[in-house]
C-alpha positions in Angstrom: -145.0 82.4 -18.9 -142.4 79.5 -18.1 -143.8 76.5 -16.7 -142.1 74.4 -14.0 -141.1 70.6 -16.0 -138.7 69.6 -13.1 -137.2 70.5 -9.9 -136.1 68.7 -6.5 -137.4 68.8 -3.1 -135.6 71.7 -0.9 -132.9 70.6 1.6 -133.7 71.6 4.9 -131.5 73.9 6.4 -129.8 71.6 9.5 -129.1 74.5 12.3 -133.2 75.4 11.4 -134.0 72.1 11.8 -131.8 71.7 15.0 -134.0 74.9 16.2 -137.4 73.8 14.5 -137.5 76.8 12.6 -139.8 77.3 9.4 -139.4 79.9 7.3 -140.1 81.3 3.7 -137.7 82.6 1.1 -138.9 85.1 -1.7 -136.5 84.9 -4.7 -136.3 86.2 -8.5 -135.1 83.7 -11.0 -134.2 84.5 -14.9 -135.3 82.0 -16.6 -133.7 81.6 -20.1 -134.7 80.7 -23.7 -133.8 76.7 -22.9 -135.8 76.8 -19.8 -132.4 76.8 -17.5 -132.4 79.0 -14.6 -129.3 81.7 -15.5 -129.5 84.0 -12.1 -131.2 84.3 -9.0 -132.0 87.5 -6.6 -132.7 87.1 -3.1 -135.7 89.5 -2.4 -136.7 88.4 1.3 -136.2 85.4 3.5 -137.9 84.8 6.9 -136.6 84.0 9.1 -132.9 85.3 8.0 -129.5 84.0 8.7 -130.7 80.2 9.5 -129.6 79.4 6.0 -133.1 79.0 4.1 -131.4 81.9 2.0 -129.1 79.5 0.9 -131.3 76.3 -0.1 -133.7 77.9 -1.8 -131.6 79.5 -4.0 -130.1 76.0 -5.0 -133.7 74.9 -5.4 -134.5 76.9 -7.9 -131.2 76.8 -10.1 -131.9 73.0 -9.8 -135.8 73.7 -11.3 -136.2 73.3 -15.0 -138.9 74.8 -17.4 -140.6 75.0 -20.2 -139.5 78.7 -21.5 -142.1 81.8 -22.0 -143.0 82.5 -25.2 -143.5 85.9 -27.1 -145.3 85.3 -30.4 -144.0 82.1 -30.6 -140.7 82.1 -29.7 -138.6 81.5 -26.8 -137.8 84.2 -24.2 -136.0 84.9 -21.0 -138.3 86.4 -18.2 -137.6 87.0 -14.6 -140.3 84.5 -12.6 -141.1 85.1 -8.7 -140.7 82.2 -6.7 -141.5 81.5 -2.9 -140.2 78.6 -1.1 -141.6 77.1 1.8 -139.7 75.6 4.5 -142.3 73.8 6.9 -141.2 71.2 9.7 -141.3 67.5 9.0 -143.8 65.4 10.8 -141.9 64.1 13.7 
């Protein structure tokens, strides 16, 4: 499987954070031979519409990995990822 080299910390969605709203996103990224991420499918966000939908998905085109392998050689793969939005300390 790909593993995770690089990625940056999430940006928090300002109208949740104006309501104090955590939430999680569950996405689908393809990860390609370089270890780029090439696409990303929303599968669920909760809460929706607050715009963690948004920031997670630029979260994980930002990520960068090492690619899967099949017998040696580099290979795209579709990786689940969840992202966690939880409420800074005030």
């Amino acid at each position: 499987p790909p593993v995770l080299v690089s990625q940056t910390r999430p940006r928090y969605p300002p109208r949740a954070l104006e309501r104090r709203l955590s939430g999680t996103v569950w996405l689908r990224a393809l990860v390609s031979e370089t270890g780029a991420v090439v696409d990303v499918s929303l599968i669920r966000a909760s809460p929706q519409g607050w715009g963690f939908e948004e920031a997670a998905r630029s979260l994980a085109r930002a990520r960068v990995y090492r690619p899967a392998t099949k017998q040696g050689v580099p290979v795209r793969v579709w990786l689940p990822i969840t992202v966690d939005f939880k409420l800074p300390a005030p």
